[in-house]
C-alpha positions in Angstrom: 61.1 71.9 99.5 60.8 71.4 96.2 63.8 68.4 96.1 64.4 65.6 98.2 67.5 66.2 101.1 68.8 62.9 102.0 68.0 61.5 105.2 71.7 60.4 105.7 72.6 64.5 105.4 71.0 65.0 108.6 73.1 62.6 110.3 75.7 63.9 109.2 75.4 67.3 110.3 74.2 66.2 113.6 77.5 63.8 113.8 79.5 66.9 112.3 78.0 69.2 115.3 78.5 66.8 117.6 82.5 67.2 116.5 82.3 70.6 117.0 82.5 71.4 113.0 79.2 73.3 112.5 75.8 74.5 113.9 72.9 72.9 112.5 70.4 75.9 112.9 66.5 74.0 112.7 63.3 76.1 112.0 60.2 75.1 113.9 56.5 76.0 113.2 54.5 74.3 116.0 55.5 70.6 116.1 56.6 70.5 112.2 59.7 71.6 110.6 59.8 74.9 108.4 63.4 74.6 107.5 67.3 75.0 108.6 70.5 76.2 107.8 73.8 74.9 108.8 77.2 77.2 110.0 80.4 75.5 109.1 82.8 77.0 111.1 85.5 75.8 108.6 84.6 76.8 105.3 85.5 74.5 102.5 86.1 77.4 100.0 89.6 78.6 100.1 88.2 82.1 100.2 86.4 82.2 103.7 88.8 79.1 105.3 92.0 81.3 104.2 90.7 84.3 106.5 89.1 82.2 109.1 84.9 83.4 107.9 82.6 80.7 108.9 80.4 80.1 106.2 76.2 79.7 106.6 75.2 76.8 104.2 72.4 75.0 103.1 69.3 77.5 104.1 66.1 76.0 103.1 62.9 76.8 104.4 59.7 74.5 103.4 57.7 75.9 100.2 54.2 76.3 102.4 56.5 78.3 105.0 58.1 81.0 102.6 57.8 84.4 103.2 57.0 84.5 106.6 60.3 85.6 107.7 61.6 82.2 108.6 64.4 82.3 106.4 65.5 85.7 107.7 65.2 84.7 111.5 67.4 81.5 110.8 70.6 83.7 109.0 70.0 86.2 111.5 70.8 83.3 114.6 73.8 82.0 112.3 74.9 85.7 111.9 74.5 86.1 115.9 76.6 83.3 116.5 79.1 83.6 114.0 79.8 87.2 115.2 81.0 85.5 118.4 83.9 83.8 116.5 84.1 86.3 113.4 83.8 89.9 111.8 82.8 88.5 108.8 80.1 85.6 107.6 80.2 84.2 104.5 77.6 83.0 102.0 77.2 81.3 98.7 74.8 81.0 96.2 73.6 79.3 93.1 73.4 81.4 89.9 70.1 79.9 88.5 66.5 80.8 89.0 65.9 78.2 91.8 68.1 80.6 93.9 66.7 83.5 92.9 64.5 84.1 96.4 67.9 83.2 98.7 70.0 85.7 96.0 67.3 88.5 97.1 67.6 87.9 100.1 71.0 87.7 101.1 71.7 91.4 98.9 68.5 92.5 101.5 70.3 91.9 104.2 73.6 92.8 103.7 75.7 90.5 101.8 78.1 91.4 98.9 80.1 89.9 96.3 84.0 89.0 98.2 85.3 90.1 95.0 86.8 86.6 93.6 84.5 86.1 91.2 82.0 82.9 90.4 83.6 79.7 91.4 82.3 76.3 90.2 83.0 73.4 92.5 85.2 75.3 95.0 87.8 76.6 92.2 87.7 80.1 90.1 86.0 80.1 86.7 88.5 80.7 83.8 87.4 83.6 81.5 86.1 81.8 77.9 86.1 78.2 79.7 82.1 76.6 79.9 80.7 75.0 83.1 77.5 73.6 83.7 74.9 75.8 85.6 74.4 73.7 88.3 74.6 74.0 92.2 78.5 73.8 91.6 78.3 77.2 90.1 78.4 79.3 92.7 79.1 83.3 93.9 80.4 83.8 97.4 79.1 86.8 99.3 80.3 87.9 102.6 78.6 90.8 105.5 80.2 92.5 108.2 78.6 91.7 111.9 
């Protein structure tokens, strides 16, 4: 995909589902992989855990399998299943250029800011403080189901 995703991530999600603490959601395109997403049903941000929104994480889909609608397909089963559990589905994103296709993407289809500002590393940004752009800078969205 562009970076390496540790084997041992993987393992942990399917020992994580296993516990009942996500859905790991798993692209196919014949017999290969084209990408995944994972639900967390508990988020870890204080915004979505404090009103119960399970949060979709992690959506990659393969550079050779972009723009085919892959990406789309797997938030729309993550949406279809959160919207068993909850209203709302939450999303986050990085605020650099590498996330630029998931940032268009997520605004296409419905997300929107959840009005608590960029967070880096789980916590609110302090106005005049610097942070690092890295994937620990992040803006949350959330979408009504």
């Amino acid at each position: 995909m562009g970076w390496s995703k540790p084997e041992r991530l993987f393992h942990d999600y399917l020992e994580r589902q296993a516990k009942g603490e996500l859905a790991l959601l798993v692209a196919r395109a014949g017999a290969g992989y084209s990408g995944h997403c994972a639900v967390i049903w508990r988020s870890p941000y204080p915004g979505f855990r404090e009103r119960n929104i399970p949060e979709i994480q992690d959506l990659n889909v393969r550079p050779a399998h972009r723009r085919r609608g892959i990406g789309s397909s797997l938030l729309a089963e993550a949406e279809r299943r959160i919207a068993r559990r909850s209203e709302y589905a939450g999303i986050g994103f990085g605020l650099y250029a590498e996330y630029g296709a998931a940032q268009r993407l997520y605004i296409k289809r419905g997300y929107v800011p959840d009005g608590r500002g960029v967070h880096y590393n789980g916590e609110p940004v302090s106005p005049g403080t610097r942070y690092p752009v890295d994937d620990g800078l992040v803006l949350y969205l959330l979408k009504r189901l």
